[in-house]
N, C-alpha and C positions, 0 to 999 in steps of 0.2 A: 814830315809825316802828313801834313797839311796837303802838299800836292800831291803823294798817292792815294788819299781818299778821293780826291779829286778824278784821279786819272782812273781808278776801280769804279767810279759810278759812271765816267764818259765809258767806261766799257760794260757795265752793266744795261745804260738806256738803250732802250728798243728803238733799232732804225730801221725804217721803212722806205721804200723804193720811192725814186722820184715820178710823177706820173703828171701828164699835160693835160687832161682828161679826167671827169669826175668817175671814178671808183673806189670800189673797197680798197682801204690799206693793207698791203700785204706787206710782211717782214722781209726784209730787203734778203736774206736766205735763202727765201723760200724758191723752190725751182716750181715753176707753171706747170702745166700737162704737156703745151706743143714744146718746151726743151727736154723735160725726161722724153717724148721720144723722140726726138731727136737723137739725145744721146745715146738710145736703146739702140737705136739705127748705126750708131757708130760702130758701137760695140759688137752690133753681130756680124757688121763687115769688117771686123781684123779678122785678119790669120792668123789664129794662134797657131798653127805649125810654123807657118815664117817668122813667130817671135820666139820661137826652141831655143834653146842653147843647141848650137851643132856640137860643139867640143865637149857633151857630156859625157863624164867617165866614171862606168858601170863601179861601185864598190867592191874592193878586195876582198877573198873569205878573211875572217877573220882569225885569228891567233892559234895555234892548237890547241893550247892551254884555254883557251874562252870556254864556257860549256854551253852544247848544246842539246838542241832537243835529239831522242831517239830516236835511230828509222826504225817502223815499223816493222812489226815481225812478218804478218799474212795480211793479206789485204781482208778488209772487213773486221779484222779481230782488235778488239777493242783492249787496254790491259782490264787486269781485275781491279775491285775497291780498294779505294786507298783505305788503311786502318784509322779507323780513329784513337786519339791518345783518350784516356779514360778520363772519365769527368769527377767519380768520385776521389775520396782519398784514402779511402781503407784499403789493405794488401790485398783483398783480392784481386783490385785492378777492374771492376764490374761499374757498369754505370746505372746510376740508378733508374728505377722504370720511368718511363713516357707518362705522362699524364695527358697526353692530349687528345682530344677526339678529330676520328675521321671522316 
């Protein structure tokens, strides 16, 4: 038990880059300005089309049993409101008034 408290604070303490030259310490993680872009430079010279999968294959329809959505009737026509199921509980089935202002 003794040497994983050990090993959890050698990975808890903060290490810092080695440096030949007086400056600020910086956390040995930390990326400078001239590497991110650098790497920015990397990044915008791939070719993401040259790294495609070429052998992609488009998905199957699926089941006929699956459900899906309706095709449209007319174009622009929207369906009508869906019902709402009533909120009160007496048989009339009637919800009671809004109370709210508009």
């Amino acid at each position: 038990m003794r040497a994983d408290l050990k090993a959890a604070e050698k990975l808890r303490r903060a290490r810092y880059t080695a440096t030949t030259t007086p400056d600020v310490p910086r956390p040995r993680r930390t990326v400078t300005g001239q590497q991110a872009r650098a790497e920015i430079a990397r990044a915008k010279e791939t070719d993401l089309a040259g790294r495609a999968l070429p052998d992609l294959i488009p998905p199957r329809d699926p089941p006929a049993d699956w459900a899906r959505p309706r095709p449209s009737t007319a174009a622009g026509l929207r369906p009508g409101p869906v019902p709402r199921p009533s909120v009160s509980g007496d048989a009339t089935g009637t919800a009671p008034a809004s109370h709210t202002e508009e």
